[in-house]
C-alpha positions as CSV (number, residue, x, y, z in Angstrom):
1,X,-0.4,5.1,-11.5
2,X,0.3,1.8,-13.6
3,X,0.9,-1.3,-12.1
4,X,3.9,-1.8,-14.6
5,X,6.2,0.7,-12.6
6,X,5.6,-1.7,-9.6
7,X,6.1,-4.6,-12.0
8,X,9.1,-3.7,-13.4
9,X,10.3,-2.9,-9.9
10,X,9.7,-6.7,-8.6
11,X,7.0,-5.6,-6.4
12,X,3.8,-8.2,-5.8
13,X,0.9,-5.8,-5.3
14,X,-1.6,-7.8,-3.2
15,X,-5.2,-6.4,-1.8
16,X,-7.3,-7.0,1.1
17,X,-10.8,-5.9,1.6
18,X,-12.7,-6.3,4.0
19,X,-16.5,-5.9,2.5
20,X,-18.0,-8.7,0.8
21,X,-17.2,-9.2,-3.3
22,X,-20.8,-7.6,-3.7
23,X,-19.6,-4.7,-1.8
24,X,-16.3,-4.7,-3.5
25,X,-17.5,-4.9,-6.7
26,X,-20.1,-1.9,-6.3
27,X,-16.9,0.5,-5.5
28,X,-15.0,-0.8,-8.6
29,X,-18.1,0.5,-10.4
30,X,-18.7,3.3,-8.6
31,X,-14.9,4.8,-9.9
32,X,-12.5,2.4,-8.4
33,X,-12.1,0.8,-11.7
34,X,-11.1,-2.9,-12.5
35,X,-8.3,-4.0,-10.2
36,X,-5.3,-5.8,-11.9
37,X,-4.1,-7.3,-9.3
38,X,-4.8,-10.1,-6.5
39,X,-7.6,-9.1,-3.7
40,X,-7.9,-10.9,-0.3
41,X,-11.0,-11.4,1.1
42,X,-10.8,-10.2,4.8
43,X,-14.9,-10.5,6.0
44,X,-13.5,-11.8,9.0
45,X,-11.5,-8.8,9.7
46,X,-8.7,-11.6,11.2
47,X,-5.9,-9.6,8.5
48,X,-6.8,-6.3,9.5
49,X,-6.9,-6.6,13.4
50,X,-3.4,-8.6,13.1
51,X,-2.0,-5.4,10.6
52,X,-3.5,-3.0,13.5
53,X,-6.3,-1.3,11.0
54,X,-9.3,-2.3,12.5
55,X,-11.0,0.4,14.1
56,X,-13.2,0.2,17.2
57,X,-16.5,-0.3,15.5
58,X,-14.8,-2.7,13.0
59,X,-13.9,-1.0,10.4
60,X,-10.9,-1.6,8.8
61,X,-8.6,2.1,8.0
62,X,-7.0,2.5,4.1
63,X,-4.0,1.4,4.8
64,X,-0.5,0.6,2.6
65,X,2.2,-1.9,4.1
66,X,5.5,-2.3,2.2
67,X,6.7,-5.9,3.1
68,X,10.3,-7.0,2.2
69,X,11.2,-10.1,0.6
70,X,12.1,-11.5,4.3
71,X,8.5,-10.8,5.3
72,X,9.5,-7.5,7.7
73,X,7.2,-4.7,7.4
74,X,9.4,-1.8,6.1
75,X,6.9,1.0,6.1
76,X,3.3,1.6,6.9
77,X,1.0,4.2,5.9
78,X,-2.3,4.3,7.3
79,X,-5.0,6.7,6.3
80,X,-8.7,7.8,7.1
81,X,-11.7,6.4,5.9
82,X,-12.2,9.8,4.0
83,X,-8.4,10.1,2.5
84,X,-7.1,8.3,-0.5
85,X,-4.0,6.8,-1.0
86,X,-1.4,7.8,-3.5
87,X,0.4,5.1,-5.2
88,X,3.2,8.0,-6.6
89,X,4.0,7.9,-2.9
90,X,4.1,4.4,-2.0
91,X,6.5,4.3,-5.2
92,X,8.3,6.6,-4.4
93,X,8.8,4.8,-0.6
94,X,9.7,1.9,-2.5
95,X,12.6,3.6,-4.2
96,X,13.6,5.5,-1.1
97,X,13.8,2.0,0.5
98,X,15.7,0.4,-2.2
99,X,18.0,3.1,-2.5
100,X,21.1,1.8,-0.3
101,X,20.8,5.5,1.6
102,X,19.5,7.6,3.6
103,X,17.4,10.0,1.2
104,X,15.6,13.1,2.0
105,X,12.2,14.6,2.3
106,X,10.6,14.3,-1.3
107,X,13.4,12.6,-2.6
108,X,13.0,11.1,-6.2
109,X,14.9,7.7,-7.6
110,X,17.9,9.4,-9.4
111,X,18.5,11.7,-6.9
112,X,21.6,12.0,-5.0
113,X,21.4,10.3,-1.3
114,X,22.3,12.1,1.8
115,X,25.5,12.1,3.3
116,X,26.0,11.4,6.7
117,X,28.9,13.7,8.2
């Protein structure tokens, strides 16, 4: 997924990681790749115990938070260590958001909305 779909939608991707820029650096090598956009350092795991990520043993989940402009968290998606995260989805979150609707399941921007009888 590019970072110019989120781009031209106005969106400011930002980062947080909670391993050390050693750490963080090995995974961008190890197939990662080079992130384009801003990374937070979280070693203190303060970020992820306020967002509710921070596991037990202090380990912080994969997690995606869609913050408005007002600084309320629309939507949160919070994964497994094991589990990826799509970026299609979050996108396509976005849109649904943005949308002025209710949408459906697997609805796509350009579809038609839902109408509420």
């Amino acid at each position: 997924m590019e970072l110019s779909k989120f781009v031209e939608r106005d969106c400011a991707l930002v980062g947080a990681c909670t391993d050390r820029i050693g750490a963080h650096k090995a995974w961008c090598g190890a197939g990662l790749g080079r992130m384009r956009f801003p990374m937070v350092g979280d070693v203190s795991r303060q970020l992820a115990n306020a967002f509710g990520v921070l596991t037990e043993l202090g380990v912080a989940l994969r997690a995606t938070f869609i913050i408005d402009p007002e600084g309320v968290v629309q939507n949160v998606s919070v994964n497994s260590l094991n589990v990826g995260r799509s970026a299609k989805e979050t996108l396509r979150t976005l849109d649904a958001l943005r949308s002025g609707g209710l949408t459906a399941c697997e609805w796509q921007r350009g579809d038609d909305l839902l109408k509420v009888a």
